[in-house]
N, C-alpha and C positions, 0 to 999 in steps of 0.2 A: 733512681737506682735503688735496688734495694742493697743495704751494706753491713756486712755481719763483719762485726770489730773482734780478733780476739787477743785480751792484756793480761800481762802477767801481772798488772796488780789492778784494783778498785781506782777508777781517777778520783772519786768522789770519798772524801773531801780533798781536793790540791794541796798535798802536802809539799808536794818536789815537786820538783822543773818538770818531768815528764808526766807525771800526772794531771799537772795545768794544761800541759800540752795538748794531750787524749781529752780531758775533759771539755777544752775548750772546742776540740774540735767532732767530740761527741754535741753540744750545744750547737752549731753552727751546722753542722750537717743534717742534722737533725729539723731543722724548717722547710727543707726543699725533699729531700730521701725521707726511706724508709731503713730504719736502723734494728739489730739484734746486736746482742753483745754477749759474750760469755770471756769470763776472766778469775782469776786466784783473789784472795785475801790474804793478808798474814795470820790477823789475828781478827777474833771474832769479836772482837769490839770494834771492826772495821768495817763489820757486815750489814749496817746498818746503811751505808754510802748505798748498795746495792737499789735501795729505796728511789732516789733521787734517781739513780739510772735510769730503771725504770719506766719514769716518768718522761721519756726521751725516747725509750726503743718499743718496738714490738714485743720483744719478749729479751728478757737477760736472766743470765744464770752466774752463777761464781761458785765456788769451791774456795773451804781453808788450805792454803798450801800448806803440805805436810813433807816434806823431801826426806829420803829415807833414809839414814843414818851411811850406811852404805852400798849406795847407789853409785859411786864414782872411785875409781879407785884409780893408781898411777896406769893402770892397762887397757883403760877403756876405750873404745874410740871415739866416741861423745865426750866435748870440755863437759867438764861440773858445772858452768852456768846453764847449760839444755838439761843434761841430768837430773840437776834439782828444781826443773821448772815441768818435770813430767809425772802426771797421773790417769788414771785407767781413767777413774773417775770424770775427769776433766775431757777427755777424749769420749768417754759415751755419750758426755753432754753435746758435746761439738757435733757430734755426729747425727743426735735427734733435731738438738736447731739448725742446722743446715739441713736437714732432709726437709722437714715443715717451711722454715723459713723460703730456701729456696734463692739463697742471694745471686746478687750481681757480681760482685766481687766480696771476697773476701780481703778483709786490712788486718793482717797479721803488723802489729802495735812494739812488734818489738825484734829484732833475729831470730831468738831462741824460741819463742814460740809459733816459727813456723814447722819445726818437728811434729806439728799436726796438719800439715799438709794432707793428707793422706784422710782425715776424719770429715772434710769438705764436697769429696766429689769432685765433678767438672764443673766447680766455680772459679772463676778468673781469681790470683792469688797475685794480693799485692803486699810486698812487707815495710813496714817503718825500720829505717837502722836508725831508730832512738842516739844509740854508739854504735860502732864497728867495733864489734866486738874484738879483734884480730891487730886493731891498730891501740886499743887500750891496753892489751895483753904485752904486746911488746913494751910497752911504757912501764909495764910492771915488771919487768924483767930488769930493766935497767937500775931500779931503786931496791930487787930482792939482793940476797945475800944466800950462800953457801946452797944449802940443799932446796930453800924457799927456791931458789934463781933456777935450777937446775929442771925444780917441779914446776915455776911460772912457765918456761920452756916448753914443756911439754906439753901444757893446756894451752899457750899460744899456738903452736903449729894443730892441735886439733882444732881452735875455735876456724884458724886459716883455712882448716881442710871443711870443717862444715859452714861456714859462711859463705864459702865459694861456689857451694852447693846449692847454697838455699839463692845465691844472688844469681845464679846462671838457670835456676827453674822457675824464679816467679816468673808473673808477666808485667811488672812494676814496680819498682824500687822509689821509696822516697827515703830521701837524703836529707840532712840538717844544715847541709851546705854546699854552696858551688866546687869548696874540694874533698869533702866528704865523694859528693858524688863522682867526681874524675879518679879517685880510688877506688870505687866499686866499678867504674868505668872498665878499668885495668884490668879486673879480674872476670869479667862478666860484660865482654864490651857488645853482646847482642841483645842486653838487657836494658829497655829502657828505662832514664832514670829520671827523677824530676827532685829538685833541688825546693825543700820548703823550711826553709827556719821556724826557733819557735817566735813566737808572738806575743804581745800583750792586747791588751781589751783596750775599747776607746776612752774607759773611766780612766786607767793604767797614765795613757797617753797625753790626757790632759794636765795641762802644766796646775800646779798646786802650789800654794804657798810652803816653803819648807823653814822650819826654826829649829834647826841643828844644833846640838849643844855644841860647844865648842872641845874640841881633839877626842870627839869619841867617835871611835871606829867599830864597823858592824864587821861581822862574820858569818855569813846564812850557809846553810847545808841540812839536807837529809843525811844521818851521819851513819846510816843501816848502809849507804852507797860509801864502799872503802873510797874512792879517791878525793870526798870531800872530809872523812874523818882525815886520810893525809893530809890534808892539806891543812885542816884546823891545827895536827901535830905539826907540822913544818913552819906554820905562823907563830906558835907559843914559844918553840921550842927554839926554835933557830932566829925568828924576825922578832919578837916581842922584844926578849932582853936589851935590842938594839935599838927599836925606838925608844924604850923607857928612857933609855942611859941621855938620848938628845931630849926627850920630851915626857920626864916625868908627870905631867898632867897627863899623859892620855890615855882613855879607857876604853877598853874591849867589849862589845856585847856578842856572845854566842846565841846565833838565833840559829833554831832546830829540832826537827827531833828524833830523837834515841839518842843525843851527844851523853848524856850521864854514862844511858847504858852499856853505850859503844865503848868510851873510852875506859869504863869499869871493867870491860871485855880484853880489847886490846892493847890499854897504856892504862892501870888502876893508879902507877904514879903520878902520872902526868895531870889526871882528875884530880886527886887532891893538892897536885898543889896550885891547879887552878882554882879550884874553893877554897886555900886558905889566900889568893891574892886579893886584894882588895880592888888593883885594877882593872881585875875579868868578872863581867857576869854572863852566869850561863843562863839564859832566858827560858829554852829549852823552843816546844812547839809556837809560835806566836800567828796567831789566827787572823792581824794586820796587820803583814807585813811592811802595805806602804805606809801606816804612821810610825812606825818604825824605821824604814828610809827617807821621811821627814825630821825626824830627830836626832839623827847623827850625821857626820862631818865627809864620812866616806867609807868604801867599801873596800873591805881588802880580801881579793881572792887570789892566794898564793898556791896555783889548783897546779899540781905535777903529774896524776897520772887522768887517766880517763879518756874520755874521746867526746867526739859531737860538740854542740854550740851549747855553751855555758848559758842557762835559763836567767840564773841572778846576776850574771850580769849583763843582759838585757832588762831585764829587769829594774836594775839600777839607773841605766842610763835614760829610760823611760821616766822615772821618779825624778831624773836631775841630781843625783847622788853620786858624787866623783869618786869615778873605779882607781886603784892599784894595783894588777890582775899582771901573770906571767904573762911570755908567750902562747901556752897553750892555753890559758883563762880565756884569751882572746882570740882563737882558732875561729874561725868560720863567720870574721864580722868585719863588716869593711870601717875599720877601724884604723888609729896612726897613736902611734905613741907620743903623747902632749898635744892632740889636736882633741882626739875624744876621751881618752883615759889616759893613765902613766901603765908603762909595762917595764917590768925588770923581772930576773930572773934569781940571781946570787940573794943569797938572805939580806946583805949589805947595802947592796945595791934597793932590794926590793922596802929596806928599812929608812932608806934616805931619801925615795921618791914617796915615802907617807908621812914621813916627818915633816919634806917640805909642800904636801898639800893640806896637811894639817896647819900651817904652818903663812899662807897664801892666800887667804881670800878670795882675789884676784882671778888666782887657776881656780879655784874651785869654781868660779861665778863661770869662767870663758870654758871651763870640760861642762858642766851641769848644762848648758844651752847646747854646745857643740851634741853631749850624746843624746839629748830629747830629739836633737832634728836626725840622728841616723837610728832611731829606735822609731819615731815617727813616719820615714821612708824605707824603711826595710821590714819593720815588723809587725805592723798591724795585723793582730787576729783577720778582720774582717776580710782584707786583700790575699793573704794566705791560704785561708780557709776555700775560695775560689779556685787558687792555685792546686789544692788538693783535691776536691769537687773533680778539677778537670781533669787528674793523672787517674784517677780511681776510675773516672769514663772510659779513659786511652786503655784502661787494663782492662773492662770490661767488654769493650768493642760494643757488638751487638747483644750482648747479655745484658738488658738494660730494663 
């Protein structure tokens, strides 16, 4: 097949869950097809990844995303996530590599950039819902206040009104989960869909020695994505003070990056008084993540808004590193509370179930084996990667 990717951001270098995702699945596809790609950057010290692409496609382009200051207003009928993901630019480019290229299908990488539908021609159009967009939007509603709630409102019922759109024209939806998918189901039920999680690599997967300091807990996020900086605010703010109080030895590591800037942006207080604690470090980007889920005790993902299958904490359960994750941390993974991680939701509650696996030995040893074996039978890159292979086919029919 030939298969024209297009992302709204560079996979290359994997900084977040979704970019490992793309990238991995740009490597894998990439030995059997024939690949293009065109995608945004943020910043042009990112442009460089463009390089490594590359080296995998036929031909790739990318552009700095530049979103226009006011391009989205409360009247529009496009949410702001499509609005600021749209340039001329980016659309003439789409339009010359898919004339030359000539794909089989087209794998639109994310919702909002299937609003370039229309720059492909008649090539089969298949979309990634990296998130549903529509099912995160109402989770932001719930935690906004006053006129935020009012205006969340109103970009949820538009991302509802354009996802329903975009999911009843492709001719292939892939999902991050078996009920992601039965929600796209719902609204788009002549759309077929195929359920593929993210995945880790075989190196990932291999059991490793782990030497854990004792009661330090990790905290991983791209913090440019709002419902991991929530969620890093909902742990300092709400769950920290309560483990210290039981477990004065334990220490926090922020691994990430933009957490400085972000929270310089959104909570300037809350950054400083995590630099003046002596029991948070903020790591910032860290380029091995698993020796870093080799040296701490556990993971704590207290994740409230967002959608899709949480990367790091598959991630985690891969490395052997015993999770603390909400109910939604844990959406999309066949998972049990004290069989493969702990799940709690109140800050109380979520501060008692890390204290006492900080705390345990015991549990750590019997979750650390427990989530290897469902991170090993559900998520291997390589079985996945197949699984995708084959829906990209289904979308392309005879376009091959």
């Amino acid at each position: 097949m030939r298969i024209l990717v297009v992302s709204p951001f560079l996979p290359y270098p994997p900084r977040a869950g979704g970019h490992a995702q793309i990238w991995s699945w740009l490597r894998r596809l990439s030995r059997e097809h024939e690949l293009a790609f065109v995608g945004f950057y943020e910043r042009e010290e990112e442009a460089s990844g463009l390089e490594e692409i590359k080296r995998l496609c036929a031909t790739a382009r990318a552009r700095l995303r530049c979103p226009t200051p006011h391009a989205h207003t409360s009247f529009a009928q496009l949410p702001m996530w499509v609005t600021e993901f749209y340039s001329c630019e980016l659309a003439g480019d789409l339009r010359e590599v898919a004339s030359a290229f000539q794909p089989s299908v087209v794998l639109f990488a994310s919702t909002n950039m299937a609003q370039y539908r229309c720059c492909v021609g008649p090539a089969a159009v298949a979309v990634f819902a990296l998130e549903i967009g529509f099912v995160a939007g109402r989770r932001r509603i719930e935690v906004a206040r006053g006129f935020d709630r009012l205006r969340a409102r109103f970009d949820w019922l538009r991302m509802l009104r354009y996802e329903t759109g975009v999911f009843r024209r492709a001719d292939h939806i892939i999902a991050v989960s078996d009920r992601d998918a039965e929600i796209i189901r719902a609204v788009a039920p002549q759309t077929p869909v195929t359920a593929v999680p993210p995945g880790v690599d075989e190196r990932q997967l291999a059991p490793g020695p782990r030497n854990p300091i004792p009661a330090t807990v990790l905290y991983v996020g791209h913090m440019e994505h709002y419902p991991n900086l929530d969620g890093l605010l909902y742990l300092y703010q709400e769950i920290w003070p309560r483990v210290r109080s039981q477990a004065p030895e334990a220490r926090l590591m922020v691994a990430g990056g933009g957490a400085r800037e972000e929270l310089a942006r959104v909570a300037p207080e809350a950054l400083a008084a995590m630099e003046a604690d002596q029991s948070v470090e903020l790591a910032g980007f860290v380029p091995d993540l698993r020796a870093v889920m080799d040296r701490t005790a556990a993971l704590a993902a207290p994740l409230r808004l967002g959608g899709g299958v949480r990367n790091k904490v598959i991630e985690s359960l891969a490395a052997g590193l015993p999770v603390v994750t909400t109910t939604r941390g844990a959406e999309g993974l066949a998972v049990a509370h004290d069989r493969e991680l702990l799940i709690a939701d109140a800050p109380q509650e979520f501060a008692a179930q890390l204290v006492r696996l900080l705390r345990d030995q015991g549990l750590q040893a019997r979750l650390a084996a427990a989530g290897r074996v469902v991170a090993g039978r559900d998520h291997s890159n390589d079985e996945l990667a197949k699984r995708l292979a084959h829906a990209l086919a289904q979308a392309a029919g005879g376009r091959v």
